[in-house]
Every structure is written in structure tokens, then in C-alpha cells.
N, C-alpha and C positions, 0 to 999 in steps of 0.2 A: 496333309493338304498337298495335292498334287502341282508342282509346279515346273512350269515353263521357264526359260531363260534364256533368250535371243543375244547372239554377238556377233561382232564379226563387221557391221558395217562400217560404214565411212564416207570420206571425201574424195573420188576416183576422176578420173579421165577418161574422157567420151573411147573406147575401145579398150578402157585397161579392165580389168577382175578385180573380183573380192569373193572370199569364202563366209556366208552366214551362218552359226550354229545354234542349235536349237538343242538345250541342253534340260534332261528331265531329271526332276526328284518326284521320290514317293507314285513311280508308275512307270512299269517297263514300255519303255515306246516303239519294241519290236513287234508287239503284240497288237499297235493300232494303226488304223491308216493318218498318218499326218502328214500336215497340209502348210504350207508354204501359203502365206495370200501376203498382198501390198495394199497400201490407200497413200495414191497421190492427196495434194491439198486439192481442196474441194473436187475431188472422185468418192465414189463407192470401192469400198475396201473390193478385193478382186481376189480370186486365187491363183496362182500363179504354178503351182505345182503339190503334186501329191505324192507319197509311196506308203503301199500297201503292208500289210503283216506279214508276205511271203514274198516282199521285196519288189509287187510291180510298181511304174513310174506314170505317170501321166504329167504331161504339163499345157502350160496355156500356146497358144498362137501364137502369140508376140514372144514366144521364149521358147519357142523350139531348136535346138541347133544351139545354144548360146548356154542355157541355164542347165545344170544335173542337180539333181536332189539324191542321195545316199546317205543310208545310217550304218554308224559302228555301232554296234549293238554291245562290245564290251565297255566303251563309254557313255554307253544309255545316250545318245547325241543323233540328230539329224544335222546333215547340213546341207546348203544352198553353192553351189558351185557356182558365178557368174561371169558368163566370160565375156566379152566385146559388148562392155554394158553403151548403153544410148542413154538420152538426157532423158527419156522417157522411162526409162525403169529408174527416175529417180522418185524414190517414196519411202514409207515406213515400210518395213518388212515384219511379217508378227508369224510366227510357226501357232499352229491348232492342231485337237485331236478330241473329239467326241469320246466320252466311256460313260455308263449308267445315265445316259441323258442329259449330263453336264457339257458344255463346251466348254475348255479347257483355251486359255490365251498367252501367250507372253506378254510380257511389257514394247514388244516392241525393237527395231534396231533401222536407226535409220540410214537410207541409202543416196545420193548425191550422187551426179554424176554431171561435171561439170569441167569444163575448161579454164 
């Protein structure tokens, strides 16, 4: 059974970072494009960044300049680099990855950002 396993969040300061990890069993996560998305309280879950199988990155608007997403590939892991976070990227953070027509989910990790 393929699973996800999000860490890394917390209770942070309007400007200060946190690293999120997205850690895989039972499926190499080099090999798929995964995805970074959030859900504030009462929002639609959103995505927030992705990287590809041969390593390209895309990410959202709101998180340009601020957020990197990068995997180690010998720790099977993605992580969410967050830098000068805003009280607005505060939410649940959940990594995803599509394979055989399944969506794959973590449980989640969530993010705060507050003074």
C-alpha cells in the first residue's frame, strides 16, 4: 500500500520558515510528478507547487520567490522549502502523486503562521 507521510509543520512567525517533508513508502517518488497543495479553513484545497520525474518545478502565484519544492531521491522524500511565510499560507499542507489512476494523499501537516 503506497503511502504518504507529510512533516515538518508548525507554529511559525509572520516572516520566519519551515521545511515540509513528504516522505514515501511502497513507490519511488522520483519517478512521479508530486504535488504540494494546501486548504485553508473553509477554502478549496489549492496547489501550491509541484516537481516533475526529471526534476522540473512549477509553483503557485502566491508562492513564487518564497516556497522551493526539491526531492532526495536516496530518502524517497520531497520537501516544501517555506520561506517569509504570511498569515495567509497558513493551512493544512498534504503532498499528492497520481499512479494507475489512484490519487495518492498524506494525512496532512499543518501550517500556522501567526504572531
Amino acid at each position: 500500500q503506497v503511502q504518504l507521510v507529510e512533516s515538518g509543520g508548525g507554529l511559525v512567525q509572520p516572516g520566519g520558515s519551515l521545511r515540509l517533508s513528504c516522505a514515501a513508502s511502497k513507490i519511488i517518488l522520483s519517478i512521479y510528478k508530486v504535488h504540494w497543495y494546501r486548504q485553508a479553513p473553509g477554502k478549496q484545497r489549492e496547489l501550491v507547487a509541484f516537481i516533475t520525474g526529471i526534476g522540473s518545478t512549477n509553483y503557485a502565484d502566491s508562492v513564487k520567490g518564497r516556497f522551493t519544492i526539491s526531492r532526495d531521491n536516496a530518502k524517497n522524500t520531497v520537501y516544501l522549502q517555506m520561506n517569509n511565510l504570511k498569515s495567509e499560507d497558513t493551512a493544512v499542507y498534504y503532498c499528492n502523486l497520481f499512479k494507475s489512476g489512484i490519487d495518492y494523499w498524506g494525512q496532512g501537516t499543518q501550517v500556522t503562521v501567526s504572531s
